[in-house]
N, C-alpha and C positions, 0 to 999 in steps of 0.2 A: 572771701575765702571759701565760705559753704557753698558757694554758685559755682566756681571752680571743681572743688571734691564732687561735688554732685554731677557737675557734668563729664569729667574723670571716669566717675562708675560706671555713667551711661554708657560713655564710650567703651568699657571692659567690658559692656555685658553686648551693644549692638555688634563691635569689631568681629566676634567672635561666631554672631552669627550669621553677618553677611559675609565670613568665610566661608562656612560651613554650607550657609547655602551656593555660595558660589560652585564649592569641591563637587558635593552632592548634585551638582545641575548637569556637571559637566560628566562624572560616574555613572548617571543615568544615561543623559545620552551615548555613553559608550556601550551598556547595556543594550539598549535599544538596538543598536547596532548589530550587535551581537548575535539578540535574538531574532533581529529577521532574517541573516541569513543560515541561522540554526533553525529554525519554524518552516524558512523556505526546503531547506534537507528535508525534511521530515516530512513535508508537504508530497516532495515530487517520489519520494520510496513509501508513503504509504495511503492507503485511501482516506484521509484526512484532506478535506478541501481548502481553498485558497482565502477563501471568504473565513473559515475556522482562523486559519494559519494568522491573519490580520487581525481578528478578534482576541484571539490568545494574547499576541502582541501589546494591543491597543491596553486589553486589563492588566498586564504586568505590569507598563510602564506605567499605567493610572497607579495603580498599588505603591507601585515606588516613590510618583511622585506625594502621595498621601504622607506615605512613611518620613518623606523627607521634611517637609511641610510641618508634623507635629514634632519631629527632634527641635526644628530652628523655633518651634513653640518653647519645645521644652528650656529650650538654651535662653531664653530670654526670657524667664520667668511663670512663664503661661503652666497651671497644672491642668494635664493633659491625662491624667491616670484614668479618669472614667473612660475617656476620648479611646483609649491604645485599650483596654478590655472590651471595649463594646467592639472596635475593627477587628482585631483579634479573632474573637468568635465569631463574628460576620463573614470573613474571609474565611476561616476553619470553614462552617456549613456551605458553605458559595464552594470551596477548593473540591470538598468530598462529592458536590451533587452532580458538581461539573464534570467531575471525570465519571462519578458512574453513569452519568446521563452518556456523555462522549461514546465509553465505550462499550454501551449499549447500543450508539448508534454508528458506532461503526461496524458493529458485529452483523447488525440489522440489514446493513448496508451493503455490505459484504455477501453475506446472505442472498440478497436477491441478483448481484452481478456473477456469483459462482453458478445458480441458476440459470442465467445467463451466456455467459462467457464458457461454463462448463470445463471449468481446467481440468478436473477429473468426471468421474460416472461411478453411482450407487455401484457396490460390487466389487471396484477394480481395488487392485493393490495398489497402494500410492506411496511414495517415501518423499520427505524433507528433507531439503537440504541446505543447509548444510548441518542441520541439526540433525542428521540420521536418525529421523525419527519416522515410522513407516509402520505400515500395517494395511487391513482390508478397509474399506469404506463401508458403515456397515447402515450409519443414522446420520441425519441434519437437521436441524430445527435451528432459530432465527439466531440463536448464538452460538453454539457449538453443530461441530462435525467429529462424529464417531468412528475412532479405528480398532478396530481388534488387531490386536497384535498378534503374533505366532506364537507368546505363549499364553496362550487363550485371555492377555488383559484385554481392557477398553480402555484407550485413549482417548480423553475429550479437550479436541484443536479449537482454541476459537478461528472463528472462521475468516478475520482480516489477517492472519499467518498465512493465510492460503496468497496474499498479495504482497505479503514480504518477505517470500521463502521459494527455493527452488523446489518446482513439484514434479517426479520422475515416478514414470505410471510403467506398470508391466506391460508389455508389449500382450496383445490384444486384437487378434485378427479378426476376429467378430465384431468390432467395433475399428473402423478406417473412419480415419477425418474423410470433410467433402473433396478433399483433394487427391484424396488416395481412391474414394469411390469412385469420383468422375472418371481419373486415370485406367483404373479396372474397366469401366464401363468402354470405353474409348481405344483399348488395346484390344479388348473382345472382339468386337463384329471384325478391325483391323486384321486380327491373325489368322480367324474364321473363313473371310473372304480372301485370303492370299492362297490359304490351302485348296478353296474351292475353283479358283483361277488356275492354279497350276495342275490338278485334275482334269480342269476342262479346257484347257489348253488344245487347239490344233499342233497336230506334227507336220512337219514340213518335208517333203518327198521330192525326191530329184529326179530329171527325167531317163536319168539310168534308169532307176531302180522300179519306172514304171514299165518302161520297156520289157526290164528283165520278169517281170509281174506278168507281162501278157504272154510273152513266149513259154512261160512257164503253165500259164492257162491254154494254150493253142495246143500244147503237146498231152 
């Protein structure tokens, strides 16, 4: 009868947690799911790479599966309290260093492709959109970019908004893209030598009107 009761308990305390982990198995991979193609969005609107996008993924569902792991401990008698204070605070310092690292490095990042890519130029008036947020361009350094606004503030943009924001620059004739130069360049000589054609143009004389030329010299 005590081999019985005994094995009774056993089974109220394991039933409950090869549910639990079953639920939990199946919840995560839903998750999972989820976040790739929430990570993948995120990926393709902002300079966060692909490699990241996987990584992020890969440590959440590790996390989860940790999480899940010590509940079915916990459901089955195992004390897990030092276990869930040490991960706790482990994941806490890991979450803060990650992101400030992150977005240092995408600011970083960013930084050198606006350098490049040059969607705006020191000087110009720039606005956001859709955030109507605008002003002069005025300073950049590896994280922020500086706007003076019109009423004499400073605004400091970090610099990866510049890849997830429309950027509408004041019109700026001193500064033409290479396509607008080239164009310039290539309708000049064009116009130049049409007018110089039609100056130097021969006229065309009929033989009336030389005739009447000579009789008009003879008399």
């Amino acid at each position: 009868m005590s081999e019985s009761t005994h094995g009774l308990l056993g089974w109220q305390v394991i039933l409950p947690a090869v549910l639990l982990l079953l639920l939990g198995s199946i919840a995560i991979l839903m998750v999972q799911r989820y976040l790739t193609t929430y990570l993948r969005r995120i990926a393709q609107h902002s300079p966060m790479s692909t490699g990241t996008a996987v990584f992020l993924r890969r440590g959440m569902a590790s996390a989860l599966w940790v999480i899940l792991g010590l509940i079915v401990l916990r459901q089955v008698g195992v004390n897990v309290d030092g276990i869930w204070a040490l991960l706790a605070s482990t994941l806490a310092v890991v979450g803060v260093g990650f992101l400030a690292v992150w977005t240092m490095a995408s600011n970083i990042t960013a930084s050198l492709f606006i350098w490049i890519w040059r969607p705006y130029e020191m000087g110009e008036f720039i606005e956001l959109l859709p955030d109507e947020i605008s002003g002069r361009a005025v300073d950049r350094n590896l994280m922020f970019t500086a706007l003076r606004a019109e009423d004499g503030t400073v605004l400091m943009i970090p610099n990866n908004m510049f890849f997830q924001r429309i950027i509408r620059r004041k019109p700026n004739n001193h500064r033409l893209t290479e396509y607008e130069a080239w164009e310039s360049e290539q309708n000049g000589p064009l116009s130049r030598s049409g007018h110089a054609a039609t100056a130097t143009a021969p006229v065309a004389v009929t033989p009336a009107e030389v005739a009447e030329g000579a009789n008009q010299s003879g008399t």
